[in-house]
N, C-alpha and C positions, 0 to 999 in steps of 0.2 A: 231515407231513401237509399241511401250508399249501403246500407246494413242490409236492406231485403232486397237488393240487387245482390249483395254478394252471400247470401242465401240462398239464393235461388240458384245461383251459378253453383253452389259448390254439392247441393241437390243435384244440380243436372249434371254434374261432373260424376259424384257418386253413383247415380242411376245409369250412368251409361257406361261407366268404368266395373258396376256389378253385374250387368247384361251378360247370359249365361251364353256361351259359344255354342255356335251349331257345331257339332260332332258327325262324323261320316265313316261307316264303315271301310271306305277306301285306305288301302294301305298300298305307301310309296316303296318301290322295290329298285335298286340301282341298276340298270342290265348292263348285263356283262357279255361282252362280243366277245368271242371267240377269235384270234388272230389264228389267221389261215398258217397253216405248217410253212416254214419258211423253207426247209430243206428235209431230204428222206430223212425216216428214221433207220439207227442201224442198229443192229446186234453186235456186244460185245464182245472182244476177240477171244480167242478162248486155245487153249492147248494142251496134250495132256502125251504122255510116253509111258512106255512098257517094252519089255522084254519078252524073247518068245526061245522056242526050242525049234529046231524048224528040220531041213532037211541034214541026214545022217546026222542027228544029234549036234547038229551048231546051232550056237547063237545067235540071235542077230535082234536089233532095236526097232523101232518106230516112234518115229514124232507122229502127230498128229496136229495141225495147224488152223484153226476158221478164224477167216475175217471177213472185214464185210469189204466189198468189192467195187470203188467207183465204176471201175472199166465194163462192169456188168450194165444190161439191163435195170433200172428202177423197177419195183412191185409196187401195186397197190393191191392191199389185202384188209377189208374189212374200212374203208374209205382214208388209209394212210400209205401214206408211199415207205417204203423202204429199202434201200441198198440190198442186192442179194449179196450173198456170201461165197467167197472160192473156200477149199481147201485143200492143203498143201501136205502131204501125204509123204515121208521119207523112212525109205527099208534101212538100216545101217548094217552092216555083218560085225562079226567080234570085232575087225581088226580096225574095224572106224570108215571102212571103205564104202562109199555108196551104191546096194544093190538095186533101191527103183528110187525114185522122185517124180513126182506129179502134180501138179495143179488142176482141181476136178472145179467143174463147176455144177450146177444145174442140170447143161444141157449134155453132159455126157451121160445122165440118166432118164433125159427124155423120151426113149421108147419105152423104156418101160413106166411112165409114169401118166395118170390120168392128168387129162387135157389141165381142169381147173390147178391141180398143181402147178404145171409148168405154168399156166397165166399167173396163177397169184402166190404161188407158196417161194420158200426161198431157199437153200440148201441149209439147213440147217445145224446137220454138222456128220462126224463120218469115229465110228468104235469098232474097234476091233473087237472079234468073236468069237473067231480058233481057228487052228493048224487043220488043216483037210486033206491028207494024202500032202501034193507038191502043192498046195492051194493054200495061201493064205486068207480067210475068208473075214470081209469088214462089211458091217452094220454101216448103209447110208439113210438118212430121215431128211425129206421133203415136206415141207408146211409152211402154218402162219407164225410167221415170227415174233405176231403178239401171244408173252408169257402166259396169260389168262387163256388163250384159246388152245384146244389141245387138238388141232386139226393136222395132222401128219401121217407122210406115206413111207415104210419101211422098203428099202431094196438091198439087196445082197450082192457085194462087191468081191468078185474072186479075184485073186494077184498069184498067179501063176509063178513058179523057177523058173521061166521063161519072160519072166517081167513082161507077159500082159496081163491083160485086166478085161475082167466081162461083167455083165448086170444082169438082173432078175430078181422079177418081183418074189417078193416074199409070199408064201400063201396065207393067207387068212388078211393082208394086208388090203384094204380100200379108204 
């Protein structure tokens, strides 16, 4: 009796231990939450200098300076916030002496710049072009600060021998 007791148990142990598994199309995927932007993103500081020829044949330098600006307005552009940017802008003459210095930001190009720029684009940064008569004339770009998106508004920054400065839209620029 002990013998086909423990026959029968290890039948039902085999038979239920070979029992094929139900299978389901359903496949388990981990989701992954996105953690909301803690703080703006910003663009890299960036600076670059050159020399020029300017009036009656002198010399004279330029720095060129972008950072990104806490004291600025925040942007959101494309659903991420980021820091705008100033730039800081220095004439030198031969002898090392300071002809202008500036700190630009954004809104010293706001009349000439479409609305959506000045909401969402961010200074992007400020090159020099060339010598114009008594004018020195620099390349300003307004945009998105994401590298992928190429959404940017060109303005033309004159710098007078009277160290000032005036704006205008570039043509062909939108």
């Amino acid at each position: 009796m002990y013998r086909i007791a423990l026959i029968l148990f290890l039948s039902l142990v085999v038979t239920v231990s070979c029992k094929k598994k139900e299978q389901t199309d359903d496949i388990i995927v981990e989701k992954i939450v996105e953690k909301p932007q803690e703080g703006p993103e910003s663009m890299a500081s960036s600076e670059q200098s050159g020399s020029l020829t300017w009036i009656k044949g002198a010399e004279y330098s330029y720095t060129i300076k972008r950072y990104a600006d806490s004291n600025l307005s925040q942007v959101t552009n494309h659903d991420t916030k980021y820091c705008d940017n100033s730039v800081t802008l220095t004439v030198n003459r031969a002898d090392g002496s300071v002809f202008f210095e500036k700190t630009f930001s954004k809104s010293n190009f706001a009349p000439v710049l479409p609305k959506d720029f000045i909401e969402h684009g961010v200074l992007l940064g400020m090159n020099f072009d060339k010598v114009d008569g008594n004018d020195l004339l620099f390349v300003v770009s307004v945009g998105s600060p994401d590298e992928t998106n190429e959404e940017f508004y060109y303005v033309q920054m004159r710098l007078s021998n009277m160290g000032a400065t005036s704006a205008e839209r570039i043509n062909g620029a939108e």
